[in-house]
C-alpha positions as CSV (number, residue, x, y, z in Angstrom):
1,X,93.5,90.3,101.3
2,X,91.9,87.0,101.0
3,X,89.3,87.6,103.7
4,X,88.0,91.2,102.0
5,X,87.6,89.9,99.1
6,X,85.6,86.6,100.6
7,X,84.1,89.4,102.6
8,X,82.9,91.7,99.7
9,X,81.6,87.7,97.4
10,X,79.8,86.2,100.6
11,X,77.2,89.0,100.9
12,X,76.6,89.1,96.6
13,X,76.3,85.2,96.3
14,X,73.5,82.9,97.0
15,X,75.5,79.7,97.1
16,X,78.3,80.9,99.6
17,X,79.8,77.2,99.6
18,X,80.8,77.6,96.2
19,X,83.1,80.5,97.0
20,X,87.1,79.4,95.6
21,X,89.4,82.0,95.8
22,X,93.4,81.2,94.6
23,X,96.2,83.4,95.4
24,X,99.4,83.8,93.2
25,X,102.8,84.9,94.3
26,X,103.7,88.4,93.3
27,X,104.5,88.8,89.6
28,X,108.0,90.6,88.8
29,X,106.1,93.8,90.0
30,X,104.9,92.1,93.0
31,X,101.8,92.5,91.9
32,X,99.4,89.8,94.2
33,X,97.2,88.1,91.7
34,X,93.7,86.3,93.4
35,X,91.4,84.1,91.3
36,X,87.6,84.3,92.4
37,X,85.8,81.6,91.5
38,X,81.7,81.4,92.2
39,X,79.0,79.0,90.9
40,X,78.1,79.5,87.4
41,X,74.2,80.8,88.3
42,X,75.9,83.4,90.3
43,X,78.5,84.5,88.3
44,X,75.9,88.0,86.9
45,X,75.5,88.6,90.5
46,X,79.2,89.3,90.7
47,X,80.3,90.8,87.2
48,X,77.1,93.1,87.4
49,X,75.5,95.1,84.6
50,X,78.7,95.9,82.1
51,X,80.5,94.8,85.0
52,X,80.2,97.7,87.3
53,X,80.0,95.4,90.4
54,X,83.5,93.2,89.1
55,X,84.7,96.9,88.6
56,X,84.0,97.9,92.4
57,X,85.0,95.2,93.7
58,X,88.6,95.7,92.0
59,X,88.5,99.0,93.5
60,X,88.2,98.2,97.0
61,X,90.5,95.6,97.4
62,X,93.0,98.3,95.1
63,X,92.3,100.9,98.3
64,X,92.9,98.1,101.0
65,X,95.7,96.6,99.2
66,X,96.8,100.1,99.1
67,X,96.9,100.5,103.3
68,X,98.8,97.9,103.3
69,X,101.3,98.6,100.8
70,X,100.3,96.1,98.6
71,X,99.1,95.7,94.6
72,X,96.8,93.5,94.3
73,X,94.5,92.1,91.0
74,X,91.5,90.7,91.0
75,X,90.3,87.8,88.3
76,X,86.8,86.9,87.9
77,X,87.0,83.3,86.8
């Protein structure tokens, strides 16, 4: 799940070297938790207007996390 979601940042950033992204173990619901972290001057690039983009980008990795048989939650740090 790591690589779609590095996937999905890499082609909305322009400093792709800054891309961090942290994986938790699943919570008590097994729900995976990853932590996407980008440079500060592209952090609009990535939330979007109202946060539309942050909001698809949740939603694809919800459908591949799904065909997997996995929950997964994305945080925008």
């Amino acid at each position: 799940m790591k690589e779609l979601l590095y996937a999905i940042a890499e082609g909305l950033v322009a400093d792709k070297n800054a891309i961090q992204i942290t994986q938790e173990e699943p919570n008590e619901e097994g729900v995976i938790v990853l932590h996407l972290t980008v440079a500060p001057e592209d952090m609009g690039r990535v939330i979007g207007k109202q946060g539309r983009i942050a909001k698809a980008i949740r939603t694809v990795m919800r459908a591949g996390a799904a065909r997997e048989n996995l929950k997964v939650a994305v945080e925008i740090d």
